[in-house]
Each structure stands twice: as C-alpha cells, then as structure tokens.
PDB file of N, CA, C and O in Angstrom, chain B, residues numbered from 101:
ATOM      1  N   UNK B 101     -19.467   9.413  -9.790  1.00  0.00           N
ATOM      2  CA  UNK B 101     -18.500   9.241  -8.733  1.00  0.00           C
ATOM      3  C   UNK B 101     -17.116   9.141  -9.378  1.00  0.00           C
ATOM      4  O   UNK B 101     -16.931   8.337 -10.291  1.00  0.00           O
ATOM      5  N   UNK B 102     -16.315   9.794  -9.009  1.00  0.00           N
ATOM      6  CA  UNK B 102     -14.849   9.717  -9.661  1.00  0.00           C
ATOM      7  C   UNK B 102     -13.740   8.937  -8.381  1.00  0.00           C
ATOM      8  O   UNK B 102     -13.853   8.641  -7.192  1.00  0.00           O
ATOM      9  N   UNK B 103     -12.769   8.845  -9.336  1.00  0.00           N
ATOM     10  CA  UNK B 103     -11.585   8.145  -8.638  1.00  0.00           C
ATOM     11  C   UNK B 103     -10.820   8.572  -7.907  1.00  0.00           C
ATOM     12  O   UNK B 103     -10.505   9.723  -8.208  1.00  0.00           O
ATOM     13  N   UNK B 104     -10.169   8.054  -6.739  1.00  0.00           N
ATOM     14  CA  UNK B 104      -9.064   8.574  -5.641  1.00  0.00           C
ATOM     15  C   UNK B 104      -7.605   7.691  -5.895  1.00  0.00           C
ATOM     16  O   UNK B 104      -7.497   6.513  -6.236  1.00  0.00           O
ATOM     17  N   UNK B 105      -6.829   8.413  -5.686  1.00  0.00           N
ATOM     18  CA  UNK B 105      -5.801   8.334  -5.935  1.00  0.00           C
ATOM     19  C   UNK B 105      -5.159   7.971  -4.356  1.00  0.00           C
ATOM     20  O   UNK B 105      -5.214   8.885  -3.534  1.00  0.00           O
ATOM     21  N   UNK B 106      -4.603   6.758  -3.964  1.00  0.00           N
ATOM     22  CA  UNK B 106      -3.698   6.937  -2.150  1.00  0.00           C
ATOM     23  C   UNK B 106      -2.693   6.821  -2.253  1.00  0.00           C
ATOM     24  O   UNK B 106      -2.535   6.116  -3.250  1.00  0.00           O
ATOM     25  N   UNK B 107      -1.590   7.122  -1.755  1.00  0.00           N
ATOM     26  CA  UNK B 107      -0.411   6.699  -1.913  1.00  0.00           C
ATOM     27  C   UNK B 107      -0.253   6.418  -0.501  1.00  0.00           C
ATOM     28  O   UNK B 107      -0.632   7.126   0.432  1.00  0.00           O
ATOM     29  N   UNK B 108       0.465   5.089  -0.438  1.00  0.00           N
ATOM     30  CA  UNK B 108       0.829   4.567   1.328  1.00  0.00           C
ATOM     31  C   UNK B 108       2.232   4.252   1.223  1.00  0.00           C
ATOM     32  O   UNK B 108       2.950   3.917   0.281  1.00  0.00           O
ATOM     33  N   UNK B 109       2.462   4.495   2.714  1.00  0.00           N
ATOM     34  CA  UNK B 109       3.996   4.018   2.619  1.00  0.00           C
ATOM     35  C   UNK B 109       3.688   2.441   3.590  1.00  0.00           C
ATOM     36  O   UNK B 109       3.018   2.310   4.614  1.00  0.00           O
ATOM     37  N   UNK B 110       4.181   1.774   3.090  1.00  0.00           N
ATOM     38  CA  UNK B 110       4.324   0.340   3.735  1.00  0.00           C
ATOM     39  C   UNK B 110       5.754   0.093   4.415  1.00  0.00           C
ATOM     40  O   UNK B 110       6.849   0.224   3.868  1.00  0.00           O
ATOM     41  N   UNK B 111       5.490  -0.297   5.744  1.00  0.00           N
ATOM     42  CA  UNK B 111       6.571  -0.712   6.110  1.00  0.00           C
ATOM     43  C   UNK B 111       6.711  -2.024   6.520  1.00  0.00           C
ATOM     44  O   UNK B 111       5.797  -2.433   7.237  1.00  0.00           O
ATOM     45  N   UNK B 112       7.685  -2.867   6.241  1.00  0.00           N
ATOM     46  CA  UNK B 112       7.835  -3.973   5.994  1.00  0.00           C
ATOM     47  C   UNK B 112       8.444  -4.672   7.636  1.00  0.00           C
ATOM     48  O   UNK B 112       9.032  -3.813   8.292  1.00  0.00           O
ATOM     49  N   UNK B 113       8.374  -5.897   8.237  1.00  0.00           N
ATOM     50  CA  UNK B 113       9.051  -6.134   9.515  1.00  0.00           C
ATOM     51  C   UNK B 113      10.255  -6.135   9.540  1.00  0.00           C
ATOM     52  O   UNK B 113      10.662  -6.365  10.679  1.00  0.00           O
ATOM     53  N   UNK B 114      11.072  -5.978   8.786  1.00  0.00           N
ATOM     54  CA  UNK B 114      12.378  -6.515   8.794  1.00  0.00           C
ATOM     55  C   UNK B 114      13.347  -6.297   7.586  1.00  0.00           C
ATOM     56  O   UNK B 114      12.838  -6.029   6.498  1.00  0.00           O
ATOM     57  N   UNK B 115      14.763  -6.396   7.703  1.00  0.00           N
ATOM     58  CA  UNK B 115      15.149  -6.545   6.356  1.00  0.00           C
ATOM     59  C   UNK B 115      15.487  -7.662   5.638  1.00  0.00           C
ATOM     60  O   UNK B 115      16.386  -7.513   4.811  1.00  0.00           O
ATOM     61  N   UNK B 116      14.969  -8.786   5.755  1.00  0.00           N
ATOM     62  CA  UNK B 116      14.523 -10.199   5.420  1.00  0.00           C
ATOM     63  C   UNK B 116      13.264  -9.854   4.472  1.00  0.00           C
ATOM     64  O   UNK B 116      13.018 -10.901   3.872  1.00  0.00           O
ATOM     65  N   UNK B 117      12.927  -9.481   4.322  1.00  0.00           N
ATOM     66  CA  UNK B 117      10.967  -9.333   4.178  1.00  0.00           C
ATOM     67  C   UNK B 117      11.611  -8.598   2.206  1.00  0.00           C
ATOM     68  O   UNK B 117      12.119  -7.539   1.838  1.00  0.00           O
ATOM     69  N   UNK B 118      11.194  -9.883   1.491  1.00  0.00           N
ATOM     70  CA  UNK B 118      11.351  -9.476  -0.150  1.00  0.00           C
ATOM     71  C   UNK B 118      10.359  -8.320  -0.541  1.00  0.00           C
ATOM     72  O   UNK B 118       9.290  -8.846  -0.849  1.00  0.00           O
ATOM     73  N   UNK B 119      10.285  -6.787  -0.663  1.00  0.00           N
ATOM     74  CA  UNK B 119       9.855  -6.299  -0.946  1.00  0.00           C
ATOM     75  C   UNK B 119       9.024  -6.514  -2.477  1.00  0.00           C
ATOM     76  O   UNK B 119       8.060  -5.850  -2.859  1.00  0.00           O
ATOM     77  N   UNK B 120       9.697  -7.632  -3.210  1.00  0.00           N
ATOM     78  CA  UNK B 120       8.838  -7.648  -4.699  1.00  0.00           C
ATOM     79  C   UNK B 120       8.011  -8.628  -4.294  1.00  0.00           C
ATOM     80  O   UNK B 120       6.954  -8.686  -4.922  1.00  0.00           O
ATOM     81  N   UNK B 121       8.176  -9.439  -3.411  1.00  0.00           N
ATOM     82  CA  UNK B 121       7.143 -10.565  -3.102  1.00  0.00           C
ATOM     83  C   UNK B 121       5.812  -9.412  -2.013  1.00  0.00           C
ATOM     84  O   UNK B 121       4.616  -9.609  -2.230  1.00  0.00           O
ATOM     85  N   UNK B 122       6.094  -8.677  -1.294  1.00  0.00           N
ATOM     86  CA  UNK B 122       5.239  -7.968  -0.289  1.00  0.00           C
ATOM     87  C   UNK B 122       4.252  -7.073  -1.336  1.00  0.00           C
ATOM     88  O   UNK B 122       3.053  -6.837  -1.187  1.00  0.00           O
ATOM     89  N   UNK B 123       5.238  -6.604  -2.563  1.00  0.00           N
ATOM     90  CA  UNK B 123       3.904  -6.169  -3.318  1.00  0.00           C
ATOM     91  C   UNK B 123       3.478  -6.735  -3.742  1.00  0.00           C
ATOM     92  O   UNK B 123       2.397  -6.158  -3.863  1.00  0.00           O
ATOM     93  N   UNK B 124       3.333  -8.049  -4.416  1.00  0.00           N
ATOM     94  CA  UNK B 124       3.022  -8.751  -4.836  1.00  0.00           C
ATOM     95  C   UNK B 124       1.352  -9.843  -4.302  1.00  0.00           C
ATOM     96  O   UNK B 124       0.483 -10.453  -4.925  1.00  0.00           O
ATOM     97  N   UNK B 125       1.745  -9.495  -2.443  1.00  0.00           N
ATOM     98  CA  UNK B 125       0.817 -10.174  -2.147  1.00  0.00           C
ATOM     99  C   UNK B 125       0.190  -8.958  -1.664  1.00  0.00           C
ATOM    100  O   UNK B 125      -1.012  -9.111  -1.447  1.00  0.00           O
ATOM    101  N   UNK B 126       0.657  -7.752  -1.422  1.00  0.00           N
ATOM    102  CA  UNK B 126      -0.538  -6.370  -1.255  1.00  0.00           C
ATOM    103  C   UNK B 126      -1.347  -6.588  -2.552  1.00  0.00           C
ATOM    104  O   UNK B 126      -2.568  -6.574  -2.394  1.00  0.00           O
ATOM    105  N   UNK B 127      -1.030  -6.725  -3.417  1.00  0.00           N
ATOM    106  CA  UNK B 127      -1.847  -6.699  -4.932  1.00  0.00           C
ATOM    107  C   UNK B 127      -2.804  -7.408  -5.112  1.00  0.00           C
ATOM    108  O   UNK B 127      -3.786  -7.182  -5.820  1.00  0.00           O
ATOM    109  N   UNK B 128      -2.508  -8.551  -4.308  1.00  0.00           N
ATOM    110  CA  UNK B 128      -3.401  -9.521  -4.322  1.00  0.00           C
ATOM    111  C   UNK B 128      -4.617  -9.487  -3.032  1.00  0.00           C
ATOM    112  O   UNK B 128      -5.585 -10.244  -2.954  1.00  0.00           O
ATOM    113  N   UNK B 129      -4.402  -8.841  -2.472  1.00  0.00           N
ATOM    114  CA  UNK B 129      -4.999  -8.889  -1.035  1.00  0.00           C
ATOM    115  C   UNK B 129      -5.946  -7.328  -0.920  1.00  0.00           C
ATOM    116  O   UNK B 129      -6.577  -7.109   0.115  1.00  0.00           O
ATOM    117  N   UNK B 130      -5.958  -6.512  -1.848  1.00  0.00           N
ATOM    118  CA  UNK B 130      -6.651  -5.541  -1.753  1.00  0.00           C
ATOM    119  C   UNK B 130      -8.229  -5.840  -2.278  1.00  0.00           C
ATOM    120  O   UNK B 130      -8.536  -6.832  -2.939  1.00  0.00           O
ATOM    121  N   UNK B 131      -9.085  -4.875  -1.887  1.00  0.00           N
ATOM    122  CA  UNK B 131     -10.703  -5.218  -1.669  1.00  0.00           C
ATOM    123  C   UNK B 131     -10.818  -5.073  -3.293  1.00  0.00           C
ATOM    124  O   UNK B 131      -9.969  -4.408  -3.887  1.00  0.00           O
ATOM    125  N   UNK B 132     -11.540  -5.503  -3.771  1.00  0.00           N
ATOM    126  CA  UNK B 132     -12.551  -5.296  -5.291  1.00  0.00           C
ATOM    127  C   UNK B 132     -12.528  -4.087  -5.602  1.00  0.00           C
ATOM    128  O   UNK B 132     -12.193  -3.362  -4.665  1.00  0.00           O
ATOM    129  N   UNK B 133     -12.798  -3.466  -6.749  1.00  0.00           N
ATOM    130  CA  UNK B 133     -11.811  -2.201  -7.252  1.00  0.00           C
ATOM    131  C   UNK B 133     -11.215  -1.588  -7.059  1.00  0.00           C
ATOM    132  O   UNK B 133     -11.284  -0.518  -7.664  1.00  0.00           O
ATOM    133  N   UNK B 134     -10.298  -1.775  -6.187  1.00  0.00           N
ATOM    134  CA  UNK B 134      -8.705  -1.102  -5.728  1.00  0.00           C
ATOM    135  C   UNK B 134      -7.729  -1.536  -6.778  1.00  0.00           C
ATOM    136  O   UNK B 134      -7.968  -2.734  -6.928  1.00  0.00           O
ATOM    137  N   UNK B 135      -6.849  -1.226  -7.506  1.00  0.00           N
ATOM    138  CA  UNK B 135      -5.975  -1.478  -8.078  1.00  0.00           C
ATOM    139  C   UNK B 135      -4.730  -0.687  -7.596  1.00  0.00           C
ATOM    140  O   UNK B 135      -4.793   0.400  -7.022  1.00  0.00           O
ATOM    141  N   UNK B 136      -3.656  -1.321  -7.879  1.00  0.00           N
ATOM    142  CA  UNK B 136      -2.093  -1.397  -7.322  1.00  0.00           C
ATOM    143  C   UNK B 136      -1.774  -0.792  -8.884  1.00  0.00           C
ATOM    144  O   UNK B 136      -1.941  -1.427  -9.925  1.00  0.00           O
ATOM    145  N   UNK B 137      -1.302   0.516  -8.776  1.00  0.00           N
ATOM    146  CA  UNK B 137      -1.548   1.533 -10.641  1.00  0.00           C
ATOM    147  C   UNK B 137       0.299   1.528  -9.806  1.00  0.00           C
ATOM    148  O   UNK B 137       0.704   2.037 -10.851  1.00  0.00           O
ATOM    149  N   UNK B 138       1.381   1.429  -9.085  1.00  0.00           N
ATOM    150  CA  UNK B 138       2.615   1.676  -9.048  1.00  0.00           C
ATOM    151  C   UNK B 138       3.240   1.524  -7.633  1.00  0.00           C
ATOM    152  O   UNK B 138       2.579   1.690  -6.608  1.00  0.00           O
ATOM    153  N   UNK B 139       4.388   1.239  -7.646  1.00  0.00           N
ATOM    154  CA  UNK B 139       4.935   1.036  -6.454  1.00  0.00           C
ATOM    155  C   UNK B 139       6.509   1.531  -6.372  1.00  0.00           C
ATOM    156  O   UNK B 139       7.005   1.793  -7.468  1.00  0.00           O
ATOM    157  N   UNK B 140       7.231   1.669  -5.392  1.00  0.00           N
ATOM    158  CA  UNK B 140       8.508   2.180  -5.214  1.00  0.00           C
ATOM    159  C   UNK B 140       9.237   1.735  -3.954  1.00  0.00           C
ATOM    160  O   UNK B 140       8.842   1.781  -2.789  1.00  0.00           O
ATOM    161  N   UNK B 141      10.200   1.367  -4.369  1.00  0.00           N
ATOM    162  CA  UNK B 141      11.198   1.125  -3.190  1.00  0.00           C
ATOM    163  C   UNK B 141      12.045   2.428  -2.676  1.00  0.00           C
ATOM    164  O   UNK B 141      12.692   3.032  -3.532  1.00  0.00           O
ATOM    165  N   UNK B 142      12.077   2.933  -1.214  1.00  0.00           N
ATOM    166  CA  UNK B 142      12.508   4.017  -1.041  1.00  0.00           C
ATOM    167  C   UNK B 142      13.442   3.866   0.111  1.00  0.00           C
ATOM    168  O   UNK B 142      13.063   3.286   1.128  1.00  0.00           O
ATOM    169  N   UNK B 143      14.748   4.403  -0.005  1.00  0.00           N
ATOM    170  CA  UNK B 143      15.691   3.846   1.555  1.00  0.00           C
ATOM    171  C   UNK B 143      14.955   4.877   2.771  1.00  0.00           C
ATOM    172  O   UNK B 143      14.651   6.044   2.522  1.00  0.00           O
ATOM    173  N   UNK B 144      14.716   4.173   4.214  1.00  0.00           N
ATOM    174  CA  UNK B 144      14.120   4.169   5.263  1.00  0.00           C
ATOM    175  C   UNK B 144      15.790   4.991   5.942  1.00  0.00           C
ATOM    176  O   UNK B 144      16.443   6.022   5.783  1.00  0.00           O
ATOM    177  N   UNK B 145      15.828   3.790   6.688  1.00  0.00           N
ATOM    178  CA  UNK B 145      17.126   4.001   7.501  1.00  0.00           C
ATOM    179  C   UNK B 145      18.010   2.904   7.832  1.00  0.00           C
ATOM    180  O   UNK B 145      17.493   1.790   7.749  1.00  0.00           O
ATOM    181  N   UNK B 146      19.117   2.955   8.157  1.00  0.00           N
ATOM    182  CA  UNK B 146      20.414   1.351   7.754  1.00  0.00           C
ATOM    183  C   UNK B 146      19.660   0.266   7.519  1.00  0.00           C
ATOM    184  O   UNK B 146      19.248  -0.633   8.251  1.00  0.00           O
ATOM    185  N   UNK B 147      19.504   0.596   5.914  1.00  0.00           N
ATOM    186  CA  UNK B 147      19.601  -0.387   5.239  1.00  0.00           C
ATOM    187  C   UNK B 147      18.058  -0.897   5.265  1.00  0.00           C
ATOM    188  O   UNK B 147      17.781  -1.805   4.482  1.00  0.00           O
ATOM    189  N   UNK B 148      17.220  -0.478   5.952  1.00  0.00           N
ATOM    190  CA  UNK B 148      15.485  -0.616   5.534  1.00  0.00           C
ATOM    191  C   UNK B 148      14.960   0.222   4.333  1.00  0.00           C
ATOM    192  O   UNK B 148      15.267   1.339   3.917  1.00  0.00           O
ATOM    193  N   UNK B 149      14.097  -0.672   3.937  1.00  0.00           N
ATOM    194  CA  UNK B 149      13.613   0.483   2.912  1.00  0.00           C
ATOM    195  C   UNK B 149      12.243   0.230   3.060  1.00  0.00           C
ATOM    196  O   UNK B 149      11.915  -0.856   3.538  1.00  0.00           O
ATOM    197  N   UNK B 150      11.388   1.040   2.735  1.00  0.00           N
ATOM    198  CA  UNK B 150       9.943   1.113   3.246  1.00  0.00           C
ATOM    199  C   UNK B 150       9.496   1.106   1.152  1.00  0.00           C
ATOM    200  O   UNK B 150      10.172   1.599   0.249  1.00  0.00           O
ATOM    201  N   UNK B 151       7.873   0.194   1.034  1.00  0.00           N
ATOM    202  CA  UNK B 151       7.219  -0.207  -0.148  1.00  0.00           C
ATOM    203  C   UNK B 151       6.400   1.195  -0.340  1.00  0.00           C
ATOM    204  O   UNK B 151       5.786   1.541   0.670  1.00  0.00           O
ATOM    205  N   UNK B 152       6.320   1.829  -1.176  1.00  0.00           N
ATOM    206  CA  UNK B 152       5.412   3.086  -1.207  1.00  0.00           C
ATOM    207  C   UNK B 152       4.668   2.541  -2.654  1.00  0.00           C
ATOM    208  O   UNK B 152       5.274   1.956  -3.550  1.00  0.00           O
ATOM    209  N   UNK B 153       3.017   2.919  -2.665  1.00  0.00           N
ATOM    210  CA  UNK B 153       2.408   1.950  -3.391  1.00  0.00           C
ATOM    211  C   UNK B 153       0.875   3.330  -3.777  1.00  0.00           C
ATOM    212  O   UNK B 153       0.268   4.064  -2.997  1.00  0.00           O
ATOM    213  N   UNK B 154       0.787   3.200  -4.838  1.00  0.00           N
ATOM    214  CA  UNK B 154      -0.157   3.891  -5.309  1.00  0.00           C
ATOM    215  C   UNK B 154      -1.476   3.095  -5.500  1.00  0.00           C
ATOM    216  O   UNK B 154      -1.475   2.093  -6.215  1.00  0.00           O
ATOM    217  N   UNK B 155      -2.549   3.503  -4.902  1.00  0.00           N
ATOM    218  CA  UNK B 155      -3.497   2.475  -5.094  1.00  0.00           C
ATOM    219  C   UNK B 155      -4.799   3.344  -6.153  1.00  0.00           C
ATOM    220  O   UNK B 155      -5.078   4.500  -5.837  1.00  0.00           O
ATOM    221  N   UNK B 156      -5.316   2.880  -7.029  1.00  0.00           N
ATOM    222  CA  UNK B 156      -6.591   3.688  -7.370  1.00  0.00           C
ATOM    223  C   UNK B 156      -7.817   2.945  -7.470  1.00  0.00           C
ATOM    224  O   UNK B 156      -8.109   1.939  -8.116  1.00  0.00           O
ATOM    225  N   UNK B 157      -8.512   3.725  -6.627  1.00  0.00           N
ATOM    226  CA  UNK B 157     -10.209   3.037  -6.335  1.00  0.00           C
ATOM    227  C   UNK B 157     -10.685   4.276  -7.113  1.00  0.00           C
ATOM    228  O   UNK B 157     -10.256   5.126  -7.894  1.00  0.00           O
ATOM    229  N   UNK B 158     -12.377   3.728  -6.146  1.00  0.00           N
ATOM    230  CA  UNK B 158     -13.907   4.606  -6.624  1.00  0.00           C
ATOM    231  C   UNK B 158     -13.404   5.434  -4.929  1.00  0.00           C
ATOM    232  O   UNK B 158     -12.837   5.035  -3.912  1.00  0.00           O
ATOM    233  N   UNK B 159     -14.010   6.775  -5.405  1.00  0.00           N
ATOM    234  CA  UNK B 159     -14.133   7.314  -4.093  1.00  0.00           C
ATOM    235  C   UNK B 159     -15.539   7.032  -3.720  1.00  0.00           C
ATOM    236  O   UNK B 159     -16.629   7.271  -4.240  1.00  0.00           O
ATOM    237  N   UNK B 160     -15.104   6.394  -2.550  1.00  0.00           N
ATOM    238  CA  UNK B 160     -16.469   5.998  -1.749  1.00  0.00           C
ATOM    239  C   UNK B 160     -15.869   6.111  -0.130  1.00  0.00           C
ATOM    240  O   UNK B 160     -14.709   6.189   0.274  1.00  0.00           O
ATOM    241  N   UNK B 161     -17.239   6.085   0.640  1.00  0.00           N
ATOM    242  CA  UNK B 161     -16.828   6.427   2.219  1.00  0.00           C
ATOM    243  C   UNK B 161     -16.067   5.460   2.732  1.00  0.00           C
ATOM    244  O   UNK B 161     -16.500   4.340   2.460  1.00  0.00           O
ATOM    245  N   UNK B 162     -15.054   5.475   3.400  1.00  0.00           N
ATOM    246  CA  UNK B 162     -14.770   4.004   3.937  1.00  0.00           C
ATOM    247  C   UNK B 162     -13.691   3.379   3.391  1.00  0.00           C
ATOM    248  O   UNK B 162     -12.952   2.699   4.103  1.00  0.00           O
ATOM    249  N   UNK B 163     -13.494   3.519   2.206  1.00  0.00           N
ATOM    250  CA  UNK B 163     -12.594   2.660   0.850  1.00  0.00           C
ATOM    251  C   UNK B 163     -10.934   2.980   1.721  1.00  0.00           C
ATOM    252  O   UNK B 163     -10.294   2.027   2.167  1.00  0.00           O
ATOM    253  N   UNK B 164     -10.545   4.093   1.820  1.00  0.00           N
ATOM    254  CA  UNK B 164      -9.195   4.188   2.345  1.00  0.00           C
ATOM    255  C   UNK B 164      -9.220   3.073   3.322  1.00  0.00           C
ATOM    256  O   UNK B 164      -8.893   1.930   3.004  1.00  0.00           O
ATOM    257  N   UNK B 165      -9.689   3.479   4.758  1.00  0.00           N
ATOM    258  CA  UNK B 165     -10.063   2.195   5.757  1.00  0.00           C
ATOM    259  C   UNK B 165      -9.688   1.237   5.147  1.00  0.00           C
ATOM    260  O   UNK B 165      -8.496   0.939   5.233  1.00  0.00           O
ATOM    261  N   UNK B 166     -10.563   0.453   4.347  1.00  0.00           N
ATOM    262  CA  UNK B 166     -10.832  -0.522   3.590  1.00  0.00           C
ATOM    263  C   UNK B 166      -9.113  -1.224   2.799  1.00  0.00           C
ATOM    264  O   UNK B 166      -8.476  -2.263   2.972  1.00  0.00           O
ATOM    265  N   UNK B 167      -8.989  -0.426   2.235  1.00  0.00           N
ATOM    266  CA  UNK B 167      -7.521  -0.922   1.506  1.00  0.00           C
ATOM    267  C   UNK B 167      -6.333  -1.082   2.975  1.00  0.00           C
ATOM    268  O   UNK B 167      -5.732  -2.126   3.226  1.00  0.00           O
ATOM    269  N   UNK B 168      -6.224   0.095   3.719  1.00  0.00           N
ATOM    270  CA  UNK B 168      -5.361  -0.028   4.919  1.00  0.00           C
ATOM    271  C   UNK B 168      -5.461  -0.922   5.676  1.00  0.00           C
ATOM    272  O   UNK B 168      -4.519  -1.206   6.414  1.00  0.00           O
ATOM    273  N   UNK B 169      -6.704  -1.650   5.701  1.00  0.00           N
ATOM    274  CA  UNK B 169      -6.523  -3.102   6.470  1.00  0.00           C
ATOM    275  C   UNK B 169      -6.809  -4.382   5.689  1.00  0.00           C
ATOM    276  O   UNK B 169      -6.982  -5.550   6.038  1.00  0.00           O
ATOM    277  N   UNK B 170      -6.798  -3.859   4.703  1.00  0.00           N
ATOM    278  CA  UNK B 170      -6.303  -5.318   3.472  1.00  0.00           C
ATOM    279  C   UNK B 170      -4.336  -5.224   3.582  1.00  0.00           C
ATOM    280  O   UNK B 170      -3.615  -6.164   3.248  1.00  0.00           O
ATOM    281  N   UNK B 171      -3.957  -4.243   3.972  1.00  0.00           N
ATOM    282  CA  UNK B 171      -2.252  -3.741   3.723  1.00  0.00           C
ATOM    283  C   UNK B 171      -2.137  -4.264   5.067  1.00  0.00           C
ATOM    284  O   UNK B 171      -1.371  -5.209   4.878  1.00  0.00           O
ATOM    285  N   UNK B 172      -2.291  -4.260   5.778  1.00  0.00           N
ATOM    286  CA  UNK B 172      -1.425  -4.322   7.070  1.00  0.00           C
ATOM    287  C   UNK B 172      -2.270  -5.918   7.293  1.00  0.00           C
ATOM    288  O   UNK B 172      -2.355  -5.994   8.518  1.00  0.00           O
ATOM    289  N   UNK B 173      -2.711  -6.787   6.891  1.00  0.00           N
ATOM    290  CA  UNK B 173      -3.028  -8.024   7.083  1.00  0.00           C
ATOM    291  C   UNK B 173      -2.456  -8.573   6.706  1.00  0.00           C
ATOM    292  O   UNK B 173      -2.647  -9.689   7.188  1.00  0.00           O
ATOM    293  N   UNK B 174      -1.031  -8.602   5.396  1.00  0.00           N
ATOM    294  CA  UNK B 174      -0.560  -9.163   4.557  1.00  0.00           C
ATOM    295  C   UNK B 174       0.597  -9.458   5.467  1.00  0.00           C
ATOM    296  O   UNK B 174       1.194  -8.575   6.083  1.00  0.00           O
ATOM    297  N   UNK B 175       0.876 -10.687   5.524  1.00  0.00           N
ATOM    298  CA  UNK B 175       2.260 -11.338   6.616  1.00  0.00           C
ATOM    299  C   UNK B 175       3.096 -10.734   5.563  1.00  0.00           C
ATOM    300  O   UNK B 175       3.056 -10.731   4.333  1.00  0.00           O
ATOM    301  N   UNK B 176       4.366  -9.895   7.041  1.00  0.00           N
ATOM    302  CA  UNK B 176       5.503  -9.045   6.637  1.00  0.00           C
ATOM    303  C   UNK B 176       5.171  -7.581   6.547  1.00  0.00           C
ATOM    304  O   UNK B 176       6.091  -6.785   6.361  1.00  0.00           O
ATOM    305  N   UNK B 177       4.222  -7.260   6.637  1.00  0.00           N
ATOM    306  CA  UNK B 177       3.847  -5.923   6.883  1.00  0.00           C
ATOM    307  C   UNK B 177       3.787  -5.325   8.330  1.00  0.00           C
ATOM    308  O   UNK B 177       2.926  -5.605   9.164  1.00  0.00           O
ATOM    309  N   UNK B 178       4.723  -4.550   8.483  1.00  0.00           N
ATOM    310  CA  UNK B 178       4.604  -3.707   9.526  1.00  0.00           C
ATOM    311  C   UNK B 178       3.703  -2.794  10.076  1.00  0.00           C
ATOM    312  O   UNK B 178       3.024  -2.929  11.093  1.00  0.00           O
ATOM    313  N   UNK B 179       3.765  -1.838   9.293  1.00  0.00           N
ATOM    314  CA  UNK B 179       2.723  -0.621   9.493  1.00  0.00           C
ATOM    315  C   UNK B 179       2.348  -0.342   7.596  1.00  0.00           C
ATOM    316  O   UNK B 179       2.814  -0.892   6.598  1.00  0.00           O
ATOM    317  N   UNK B 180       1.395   0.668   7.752  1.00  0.00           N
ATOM    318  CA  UNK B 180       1.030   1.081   6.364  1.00  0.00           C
ATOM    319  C   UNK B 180       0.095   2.689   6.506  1.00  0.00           C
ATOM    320  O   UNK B 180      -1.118   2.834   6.660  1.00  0.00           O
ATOM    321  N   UNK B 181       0.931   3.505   6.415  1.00  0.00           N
ATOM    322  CA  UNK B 181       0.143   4.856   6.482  1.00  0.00           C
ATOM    323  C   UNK B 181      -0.416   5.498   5.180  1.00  0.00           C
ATOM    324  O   UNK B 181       0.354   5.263   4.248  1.00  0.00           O
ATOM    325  N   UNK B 182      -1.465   6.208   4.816  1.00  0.00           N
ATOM    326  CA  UNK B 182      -1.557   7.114   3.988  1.00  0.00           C
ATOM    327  C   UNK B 182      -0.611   8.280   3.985  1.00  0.00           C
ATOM    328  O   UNK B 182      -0.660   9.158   4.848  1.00  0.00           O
ATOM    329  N   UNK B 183       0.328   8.268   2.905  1.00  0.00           N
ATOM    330  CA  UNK B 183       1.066   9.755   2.991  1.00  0.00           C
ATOM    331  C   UNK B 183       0.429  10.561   1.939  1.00  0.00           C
ATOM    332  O   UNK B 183       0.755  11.723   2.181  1.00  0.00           O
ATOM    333  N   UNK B 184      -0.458  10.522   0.693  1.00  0.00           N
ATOM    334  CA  UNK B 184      -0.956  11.292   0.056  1.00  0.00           C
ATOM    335  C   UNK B 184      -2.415  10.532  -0.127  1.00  0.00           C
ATOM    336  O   UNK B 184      -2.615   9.320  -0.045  1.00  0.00           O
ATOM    337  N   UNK B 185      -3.161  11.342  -0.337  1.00  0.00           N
ATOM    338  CA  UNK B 185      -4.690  10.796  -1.268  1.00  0.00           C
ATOM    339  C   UNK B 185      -5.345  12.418  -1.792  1.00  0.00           C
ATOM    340  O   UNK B 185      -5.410  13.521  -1.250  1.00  0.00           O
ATOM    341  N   UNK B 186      -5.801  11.807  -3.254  1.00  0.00           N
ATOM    342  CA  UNK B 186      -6.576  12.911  -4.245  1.00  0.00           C
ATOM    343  C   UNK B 186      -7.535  12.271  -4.968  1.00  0.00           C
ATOM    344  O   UNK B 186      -7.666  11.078  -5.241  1.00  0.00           O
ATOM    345  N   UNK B 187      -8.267  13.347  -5.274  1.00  0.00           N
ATOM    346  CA  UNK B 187      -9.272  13.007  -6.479  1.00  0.00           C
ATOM    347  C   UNK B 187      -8.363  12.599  -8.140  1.00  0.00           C
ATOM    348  O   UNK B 187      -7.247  13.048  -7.880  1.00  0.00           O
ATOM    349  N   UNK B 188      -8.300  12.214  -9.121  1.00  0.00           N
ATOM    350  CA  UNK B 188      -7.770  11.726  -9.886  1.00  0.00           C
ATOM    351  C   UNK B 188      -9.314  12.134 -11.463  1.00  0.00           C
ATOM    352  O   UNK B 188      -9.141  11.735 -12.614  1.00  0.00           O
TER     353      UNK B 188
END
C-alpha cells in the first residue's frame, strides 16, 4: 500500500484566529498516521489569509474523510477543502 499526498486549504473564522497556533493544533488533532509534512500561509481576500497544509498518510478508503473532519473540528476553523491529493 503506498502513500497519498492531500493538500487542503483551511479556512480560518476570522482575522483574529493565529494561523501558527491553528496549525499547530491541526497537527495535533489529525487521526494516527497522518502527518502534517508542510504548511503555507496564502492571502485570501482584505486581509484573510487561508492555512494550506500538506498532509501525508497510507492510502486507505476513507482516510481523506478521516483527516477532513479531524480539520474542521479544531476551534477556529472555518471550512477545510481538499484542493489537491496524489499517490506519493
């Protein structure tokens, strides 16, 4: 079984909301072999900026699911979409 690669864009509630602290507790809050391999701050629109976050698991059924609602459970998280995923 090989590895997947996701990249999500996180959006945060507000522009109050410490983006180094939000990754910080995504990192912590993701399921058992998910790892947080990079992250990026990217400008949104006046003055928001949305967390874009590379995650790498096992590809298994379900696992995306799985990380996307470990992300959007984390207080200060808005939304959290997949904008890329690959085999790795």
């Amino acid at each position: 079984m090989g590895e997947v690669g996701l990249q999500y864009r996180v959006l945060p509630e507000g522009l109050e909301v410490d983006l180094e602290k939000l990754r910080s507790d995504i990192e912590k809050a993701l399921p058992e072999g998910a790892k947080l391999r990079a992250s990026e701050q990217r400008p949104l629109a006046f003055g928001l900026k949305a967390l874009h976050v590379l995650i790498v698991m096992d590809d298994k059924k379900g696992g995306a699911e799985q990380v996307e609602a470990a992300i959007t459970g984390v207080i200060g998280v808005q939304s959290a979409e997949i904008v890329e995923m690959g085999l790795l």
